[in-house]
N, C-alpha and C positions, 0 to 999 in steps of 0.2 A: 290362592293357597288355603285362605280360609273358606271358601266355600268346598273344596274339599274336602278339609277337616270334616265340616257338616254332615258330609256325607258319608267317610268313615267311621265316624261316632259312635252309630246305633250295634257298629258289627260286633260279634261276640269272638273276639280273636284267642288264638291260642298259638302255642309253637308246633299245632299241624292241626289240618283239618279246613271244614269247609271256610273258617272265618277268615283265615288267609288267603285260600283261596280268593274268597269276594273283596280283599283288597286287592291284591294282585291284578283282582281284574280292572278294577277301576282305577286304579293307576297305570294301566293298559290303557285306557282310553288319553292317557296325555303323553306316554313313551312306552313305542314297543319291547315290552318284557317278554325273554323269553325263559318260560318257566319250567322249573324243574322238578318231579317228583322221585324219591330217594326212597324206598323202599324199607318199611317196617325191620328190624332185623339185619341193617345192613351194618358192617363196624366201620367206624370213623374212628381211628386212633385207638383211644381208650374208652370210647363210648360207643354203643349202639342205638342208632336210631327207634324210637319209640314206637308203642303203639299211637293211631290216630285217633283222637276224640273228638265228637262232635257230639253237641246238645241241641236239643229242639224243646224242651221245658225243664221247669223243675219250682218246686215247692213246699213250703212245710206249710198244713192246715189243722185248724183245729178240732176239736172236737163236732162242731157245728158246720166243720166243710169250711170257713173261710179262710181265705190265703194271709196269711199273717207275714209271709216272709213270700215274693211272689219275682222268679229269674224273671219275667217279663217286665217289669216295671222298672228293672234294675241288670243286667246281666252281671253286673260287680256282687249279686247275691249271695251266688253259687260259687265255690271253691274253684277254681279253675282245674280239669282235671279229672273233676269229682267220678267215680265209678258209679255206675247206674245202681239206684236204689230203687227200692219199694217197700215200706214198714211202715211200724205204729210203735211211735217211743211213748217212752215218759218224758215229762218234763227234764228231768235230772240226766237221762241219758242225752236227750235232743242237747242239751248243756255244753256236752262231750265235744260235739260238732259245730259249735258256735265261735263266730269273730266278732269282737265288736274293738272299737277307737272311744274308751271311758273320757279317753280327755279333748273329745271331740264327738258329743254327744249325739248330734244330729250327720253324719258323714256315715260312709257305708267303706270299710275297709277292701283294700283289695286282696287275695290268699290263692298261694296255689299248691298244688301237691303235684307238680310230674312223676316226679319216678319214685313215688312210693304211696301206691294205689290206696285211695281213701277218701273218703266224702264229706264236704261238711257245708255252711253256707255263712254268709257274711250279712251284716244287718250294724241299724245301728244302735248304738249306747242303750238311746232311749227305749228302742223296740225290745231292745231286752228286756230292762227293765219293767218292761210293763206287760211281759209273759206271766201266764197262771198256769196254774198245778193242775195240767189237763192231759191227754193222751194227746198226740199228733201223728199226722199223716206224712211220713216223709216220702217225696216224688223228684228224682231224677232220673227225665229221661233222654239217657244219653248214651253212646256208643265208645266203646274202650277197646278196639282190636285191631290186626295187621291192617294196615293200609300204607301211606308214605309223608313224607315230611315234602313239605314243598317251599320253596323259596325263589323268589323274582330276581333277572339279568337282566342291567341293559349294559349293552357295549359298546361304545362309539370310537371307530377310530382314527388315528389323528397321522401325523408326517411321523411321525418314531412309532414304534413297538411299545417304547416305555410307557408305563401307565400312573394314571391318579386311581386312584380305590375311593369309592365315599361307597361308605355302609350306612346302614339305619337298620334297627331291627322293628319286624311288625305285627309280634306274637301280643301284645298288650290290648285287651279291652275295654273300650270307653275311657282310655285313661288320654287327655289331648296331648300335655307336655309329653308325657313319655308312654309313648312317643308317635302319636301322630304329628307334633311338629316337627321331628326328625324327617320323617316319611314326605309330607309336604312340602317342606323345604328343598328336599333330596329330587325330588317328583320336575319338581319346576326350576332346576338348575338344570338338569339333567336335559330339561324339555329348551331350553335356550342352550344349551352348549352344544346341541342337535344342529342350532343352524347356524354355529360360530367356528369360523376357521379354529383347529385346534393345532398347534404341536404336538402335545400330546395326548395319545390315548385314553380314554376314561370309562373306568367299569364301574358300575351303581349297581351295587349287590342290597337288596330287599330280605332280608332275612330274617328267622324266630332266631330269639335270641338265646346266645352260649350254644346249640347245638345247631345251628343254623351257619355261622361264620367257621365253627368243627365241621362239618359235614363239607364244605364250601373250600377248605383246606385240604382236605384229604384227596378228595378228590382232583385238586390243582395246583398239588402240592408240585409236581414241575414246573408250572408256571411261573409260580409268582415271585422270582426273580426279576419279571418284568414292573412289578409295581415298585417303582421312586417315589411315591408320595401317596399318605392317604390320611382322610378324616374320618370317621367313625363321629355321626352325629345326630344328636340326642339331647332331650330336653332344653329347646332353644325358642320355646314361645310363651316363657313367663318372660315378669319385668325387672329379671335380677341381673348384673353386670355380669360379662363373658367372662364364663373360665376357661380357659385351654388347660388340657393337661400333653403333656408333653408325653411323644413317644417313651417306649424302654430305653431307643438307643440316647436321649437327651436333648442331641444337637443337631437331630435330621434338620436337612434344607424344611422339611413341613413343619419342624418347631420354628425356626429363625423366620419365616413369612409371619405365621402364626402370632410371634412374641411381637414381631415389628409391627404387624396389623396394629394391634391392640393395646400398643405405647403410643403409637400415633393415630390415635380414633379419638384422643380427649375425652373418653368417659371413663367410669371405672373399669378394672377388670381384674381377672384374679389367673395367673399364669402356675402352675402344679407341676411338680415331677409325677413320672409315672409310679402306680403301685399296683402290684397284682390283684387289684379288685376293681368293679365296677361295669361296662359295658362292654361290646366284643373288642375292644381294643387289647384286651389282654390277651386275646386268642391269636390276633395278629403280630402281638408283641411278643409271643411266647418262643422261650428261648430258641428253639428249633427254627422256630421263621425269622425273627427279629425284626417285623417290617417295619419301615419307617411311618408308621400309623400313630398320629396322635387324635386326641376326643376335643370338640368342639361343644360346650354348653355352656347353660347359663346358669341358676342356682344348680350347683351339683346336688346327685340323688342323696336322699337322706336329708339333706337341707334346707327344704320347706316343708310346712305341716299339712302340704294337700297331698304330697306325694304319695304314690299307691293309693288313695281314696280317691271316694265318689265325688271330693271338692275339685279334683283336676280335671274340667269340665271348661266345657264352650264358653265358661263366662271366665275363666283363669286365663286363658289363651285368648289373645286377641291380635288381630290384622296389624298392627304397627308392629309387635315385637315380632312377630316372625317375619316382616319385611326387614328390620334390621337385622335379622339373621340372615337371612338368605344373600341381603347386599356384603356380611362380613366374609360368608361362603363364595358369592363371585368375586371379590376383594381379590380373595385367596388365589384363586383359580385364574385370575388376572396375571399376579405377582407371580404365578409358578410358569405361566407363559411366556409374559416378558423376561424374565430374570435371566439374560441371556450375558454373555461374557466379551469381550472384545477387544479387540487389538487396536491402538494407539498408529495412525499414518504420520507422525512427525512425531517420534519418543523422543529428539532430541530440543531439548530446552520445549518448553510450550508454545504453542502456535501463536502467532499472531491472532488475537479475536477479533480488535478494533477493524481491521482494515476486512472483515468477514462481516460487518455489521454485528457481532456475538458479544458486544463490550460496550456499556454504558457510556457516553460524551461527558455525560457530567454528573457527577458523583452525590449521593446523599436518599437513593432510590433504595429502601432496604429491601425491599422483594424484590428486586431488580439485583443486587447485591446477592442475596439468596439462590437466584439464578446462575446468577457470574461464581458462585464457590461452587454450584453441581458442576458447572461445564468446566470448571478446572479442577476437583476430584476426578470426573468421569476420563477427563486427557490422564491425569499420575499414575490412576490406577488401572490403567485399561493395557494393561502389560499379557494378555493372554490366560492370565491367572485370578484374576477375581471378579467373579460375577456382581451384576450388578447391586443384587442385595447386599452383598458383601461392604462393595462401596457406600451403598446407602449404610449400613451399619456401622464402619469404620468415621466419615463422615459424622453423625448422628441424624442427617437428612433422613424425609421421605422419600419411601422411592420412586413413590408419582413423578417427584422433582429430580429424582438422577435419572429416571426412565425417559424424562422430556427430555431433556440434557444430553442423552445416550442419542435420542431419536434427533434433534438439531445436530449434532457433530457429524453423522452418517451423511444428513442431506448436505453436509459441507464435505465430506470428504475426507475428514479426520476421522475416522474411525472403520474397520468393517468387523464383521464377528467373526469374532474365532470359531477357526474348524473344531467341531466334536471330535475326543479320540477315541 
């Protein structure tokens, strides 16, 4: 995953254009995306698709020709966005168009303009500071007109119809946390659930984001009926404790996996209600759809001080923390597998275990004991009406431990699974 990362790093992405493209592609190379392009001008809901942008340089120089502020050394320079320019300011004016981070002097901010055409470039504290009273050469050359929005599908599918949804959006430049570790994470679950028997269906939607997951709606907006579970995930490769935020609807089956993961993983973590801001979860959460889609991160946006800067880089993100995402992301996808419901073969009074071998000789065994309580929750409650999570929740066990519990009782005979209705 990290060396992925590496390799999407350099791209100058944006929510269309060739930057996405070149990830798209390369994340083609570990699961077949099939890609889509959405046409300039086309209306999704209450928005229409943009024009495309795509840059090939850009610059402010001074009076002596040298690059004082240079897109190639940095793509985080340039305004994302920015309309093609060609001029010679002043000082005072070039001012006009300037980003800097004062309380983070040496970091290069990140800034965009889509939909309200305009150019500027990003630099940091100190660069500013230590501009003269000169004329400059302002050079962006870049392309602002009809082309299409593009965005990456993988679909795999499983014994049901019903589907998981995992989004990630991939319009951000050089920026690792958000969200190339969304993308990588997403990339490589996606590429192992390719050769894992599934139940259910799973679509990995690659998207720019806010107009990326709209476009993606409108378009299948009959569908998506079919999605029962989804994560939206994003900034998961710092070293800050998981927060989940919980769908619109509160108590989706994907909150309760979710909240249980993450009570029983022994580290910190930070569990949210939903609110209409932040990543495309609200697009999915939006009244008209109300999907069962909660967000998956770790310090939420706005809450570290590398975010949107040039500090969220190859050295923020590192190889352990997004393998412990990506293990919380299979967890998940585990528990939405197994989480299956079952019917009790002896409801009346509890089975004999001893004479099954299922029942301790002689007493005083506490994980043995731990044992002996799942396999006698998983007999009470295994009435056709509550799933297994359920029981694990009720109980306060893991559901590692009722899911083993679930799987011994079957090979004895006490238990089959209930029919779907």
């Amino acid at each position: 995953m990290y060396r992925l990362m590496e390799e999407l790093y350099p791209i100058c992405r944006s929510i269309t254009g060739k930057g996405v493209r070149d990830t798209l592609r390369m994340i083609g190379r570990h699961v077949p995306l099939e890609v889509h392009e959405v046409p300039t001008g086309t209306t999704v809901f209450d928005w229409t698709v943009p024009k495309e942008w795509n840059i090939t340089d850009a610059y402010v120089a001074d009076s002596k020709g040298s690059r004082i502020i240079d897109f190639r050394k940095s793509n985080l320079h340039v305004v994302n966005y920015s309309k093609p320019v060609s001029t010679t300011v002043s000082l005072s004016e070039l001012k006009s168009h300037l980003f800097t981070l004062p309380e983070h002097p040496v970091w290069i901010p990140y800034r965009t303009s889509y939909y309200n055409e305009n150019w500027g470039f990003c630099l940091t504290h100190k660069q500013f500071t230590e501009l003269k009273d000169d004329t400059y050469k302002v050079v962006i050359d870049a392309t602002l007109e009809p082309g299409h929005l593009t965005y990456g599908e993988y679909y795999l599918p499983g014994e049901t119809s019903d589907e998981v949804l995992i989004s990630c959006h991939v319009c951000h430049p050089s920026l690792c946390n958000d969200n190339l570790s969304g993308i990588v994470v997403a990339t490589f679950l996606a590429k192992m659930l390719s050769s894992s028997p599934r139940r259910y269906s799973y679509r990995f939607l690659f998207v720019p984001g806010t107009i990326g997951p709209i476009t993606w709606l409108a378009h299948n907006a009959d569908h998506v009926s079919r999605i029962k579970h989804g994560l939206v995930v994003t900034g998961i490769g710092d070293s800050g404790p998981f927060t989940y935020k919980k769908s619109r609807q509160g108590n989706a089956p994907i909150d309760q996996v979710m909240s249980h993961i993450l009570r029983h993983s022994g580290k910190p973590y930070n569990i949210i209600d939903f609110f209409p801001y932040g990543y495309d979860e609200r697009q999915y959460c939006s009244p008209g759809f109300d999907l069962p889609v909660g967000c998956l991160m770790r310090t939420p946006h706005g809450q570290y001080p590398e975010y949107h800067t040039s500090a969220d880089n190859l050295d923020f993100v590192q190889p352990e923390y997004l393998s412990e995402s990506f293990e919380q992301c299979l967890t998940a996808v585990r528990m939405l597998e197994n989480n299956k419901t079952f019917v009790s073969q002896n409801p009346f009074c509890e089975p004999q275990l001893g004479k099954r071998g299922l029942y301790r000789p002689i007493g005083g065994d506490a994980d043995k004991a731990g044992k002996e309580m799942a396999l006698l929750w998983v007999l009470n409650l295994s009435d056709g009406r509550h799933s297994l999570l359920e029981i694990a929740e009720r109980s306060g066990l893991n559901f590692k431990m009722v899911q083993a519990a679930a799987e011994l009782l079957m090979q004895q005979g006490l238990l089959t699974e209930a029919q779907s209705q």
